[in-house]
SELUM-348765 format. One record per residue (C-alpha): residue in one letter; x, y, z. Coordinates in steps of 0.5 Angstrom, whole numbers, plus 500, padded with zeros to 3 digits. Example, Ala and Ser with C-alpha at 12.3 -4.5 7.8 and 13.67 -1.06 7.14 Angstrom:
residues 2
A525491516
S527498514
end
This chain:
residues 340
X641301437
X643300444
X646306448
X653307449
X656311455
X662314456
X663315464
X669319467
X671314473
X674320477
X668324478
X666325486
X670321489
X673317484
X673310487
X671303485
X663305487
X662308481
X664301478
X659297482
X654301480
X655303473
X656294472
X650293476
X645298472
X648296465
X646289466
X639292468
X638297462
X641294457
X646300457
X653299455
X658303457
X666305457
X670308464
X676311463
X680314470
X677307474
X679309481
X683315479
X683318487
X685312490
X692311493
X693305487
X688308482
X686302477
X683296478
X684291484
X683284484
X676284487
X674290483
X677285476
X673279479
X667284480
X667286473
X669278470
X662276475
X658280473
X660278466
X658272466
X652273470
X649276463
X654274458
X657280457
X662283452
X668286455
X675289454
X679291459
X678288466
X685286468
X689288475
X692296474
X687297468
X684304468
X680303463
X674298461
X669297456
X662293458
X657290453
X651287458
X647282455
X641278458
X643276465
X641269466
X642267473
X646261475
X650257480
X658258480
X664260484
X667267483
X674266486
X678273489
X685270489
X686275494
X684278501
X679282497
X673284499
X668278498
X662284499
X664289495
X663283489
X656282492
X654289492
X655289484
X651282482
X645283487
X640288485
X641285477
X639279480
X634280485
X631286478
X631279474
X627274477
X632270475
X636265481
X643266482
X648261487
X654265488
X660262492
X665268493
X673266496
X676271498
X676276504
X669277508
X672282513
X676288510
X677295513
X675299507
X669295505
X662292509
X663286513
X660280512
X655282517
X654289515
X650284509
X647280513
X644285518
X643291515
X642291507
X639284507
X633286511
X631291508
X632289501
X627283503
X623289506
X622291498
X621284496
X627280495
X628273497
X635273498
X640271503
X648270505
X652265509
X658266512
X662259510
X669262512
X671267515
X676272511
X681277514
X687282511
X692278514
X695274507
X698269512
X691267513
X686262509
X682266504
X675267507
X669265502
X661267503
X654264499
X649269496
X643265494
X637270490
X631266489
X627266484
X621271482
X622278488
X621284485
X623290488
X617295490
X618301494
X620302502
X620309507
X625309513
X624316515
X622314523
X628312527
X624308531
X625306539
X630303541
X630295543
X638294544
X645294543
X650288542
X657289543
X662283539
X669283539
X671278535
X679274535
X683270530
X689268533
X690273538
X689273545
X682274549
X684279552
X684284547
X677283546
X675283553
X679290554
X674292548
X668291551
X670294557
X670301554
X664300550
X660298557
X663304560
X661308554
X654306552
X649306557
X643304553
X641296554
X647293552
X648286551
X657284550
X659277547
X666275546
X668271539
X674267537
X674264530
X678259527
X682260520
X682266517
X688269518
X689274525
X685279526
X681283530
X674286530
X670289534
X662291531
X657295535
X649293533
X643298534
X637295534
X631301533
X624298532
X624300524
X631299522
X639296524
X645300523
X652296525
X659299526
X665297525
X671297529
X678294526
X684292530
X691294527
X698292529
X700297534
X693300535
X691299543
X685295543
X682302547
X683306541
X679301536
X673301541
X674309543
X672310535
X668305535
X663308540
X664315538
X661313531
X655309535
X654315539
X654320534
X649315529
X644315537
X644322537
X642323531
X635320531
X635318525
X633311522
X638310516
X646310517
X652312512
X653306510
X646303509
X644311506
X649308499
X647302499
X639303498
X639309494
X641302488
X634298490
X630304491
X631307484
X630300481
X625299484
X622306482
X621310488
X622310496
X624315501
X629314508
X632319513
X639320514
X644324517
X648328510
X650324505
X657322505
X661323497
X660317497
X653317496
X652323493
X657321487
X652314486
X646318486
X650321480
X652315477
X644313478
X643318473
X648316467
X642310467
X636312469
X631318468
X628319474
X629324480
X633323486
X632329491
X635330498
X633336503
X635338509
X630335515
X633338521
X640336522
X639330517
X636329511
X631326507
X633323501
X627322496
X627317490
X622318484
end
């Protein structure tokens, strides 16, 4: 009899990662599973349009059975079956986030050796989720790193502003890369760090008073382009890159109505300062993500500054479906988080 799991979707930091990882790994193991309390620490407990879409995607990229996935829902039931791979359109209907629903269809697709075309409208740059780039040039590395042949284009961008046009990425998974064990636990020299100050329908000088507080700030080599993008809807977006020899890590900077655009690069400098002084090659954001790769993979090791809830809470989910260790130990200031 197949097993069936009860997961409390409160548990740590009760929000829609537990989700995420529970699908993903369901797909994997063959593991069915019940969630009650989805999202019960949010400021709108339940599930959203992207969380809905992520569970219906996953749905049907391995023919599973499911009660439950509507908008508000806060309880679901998920029965997996064989994930087939495929080529079709997976449509928010909303600004949420496109990324968050490729977090949930990757590892499965890539852990199966089945090919996958998945054409995902929604929003591509949203504040409390990755940004299409954060994929692109930090994740996606590394999971090509453990062998995945993988990629994602940008078709449109998408931002929060539901006056815009909804956004809409492609994340191609080809067939036959099996994920093998990686280590990042030397930060590397550091070759650059690029400045880019993106704007849709708003004025240059926004973005040009941005990379002015970042120049002042960063004193490492520093490279600074100022983008202006069609469609979208108005935004503003400000990403700071570092490039280490061994490893990438991208900030985030979101402009908001009323927020001087100093204050948006001010922050977003203080976060790239503190990821600097840190040494080490592996960022919060990066550190959640990998921990799903490694353990499917069955092993690897990285260095990263302590781990966030957020994490913490995905290796306990990681868990509930895999029997295999996943220790974190003080190293210095950082930690070394090890898989296997």
């Amino acid at each position: 009899m197949t097993e069936h799991l009860d997961i409390d979707g409160s548990r740590g930091e009760g929000g829609g990662q537990i989700l995420r990882t529970s699908l993903a790994l369901s797909m994997l193991t063959g593991k069915s599973f019940a969630m009650r309390n989805i999202r019960a620490n949010r400021a709108k407990p339940g599930l959203r349009r992207q969380h809905a879409t992520a569970v219906d995607a996953a749905a049907r990229l391995c023919d599973a059975t499911v009660h439950g996935a509507k908008v508000d829902s806060r309880y679901i039931e998920f029965t997996p079956g064989t994930i087939t791979g495929g080529d079709f359109l997976v449509d928010i209907g909303s600004a949420g986030s496109t990324t968050l629903v490729v977090q949930t269809l990757l590892v499965p697709a890539i852990a199966s050796g089945k090919p996958l075309r998945a054409t995902i409208r929604g929003g591509t740059h949203n504040p409390m989720a990755p940004p299409f780039e954060f994929l692109e040039r930090v994740y996606l590395p590394q999971l090509r790193a453990m062998g995945a042949d993988v990629s994602i284009t940008l078709d449109q961008h998408g931002f929060v502003d539901s006056a815009g046009p909804l956004g809409q990425l492609t994340l191609d998974v080809r067939a036959g890369g099996a994920l093998r064990p990686i280590e990042l636990v030397n930060a590397g020299e550091l070759v650059e760090c690029r400045a880019t100050a993106v704007l849709s329908r708003l004025p240059t000088h926004i973005g040009d008073r941005e990379l002015a507080v970042v120049r002042e700030r960063i004193a490492e080599p520093l490279s600074c382009t100022l983008s202006e993008v069609r469609g979208g809807g108005t935004a503003n977006v400000l990403f700071i890159e570092i490039e280490r020899t061994s490893s990438f890590e991208l900030v985030t900077g979101f402009g908001e109505r009323g927020l001087r655009a100093e204050t948006v690069a001010e922050r977003a400098c203080d976060e790239a300062a503190a990821f600097l002084a840190a040494n080490v090659p592996v960022g919060e954001h990066l550190a959640d993500q990998l921990l799903l790769p490694l353990a499917v993979a069955g092993g690897g090791r990285f260095r990263c500054a302590p781990l966030s809830l957020h994490a913490t809470t995905n290796i306990e989910t990681i868990g509930l479906f895999l029997d295999l260790p996943i220790r974190v130990e003080p190293d210095g200031d950082a930690v070394l988080v090890t898989v296997g």
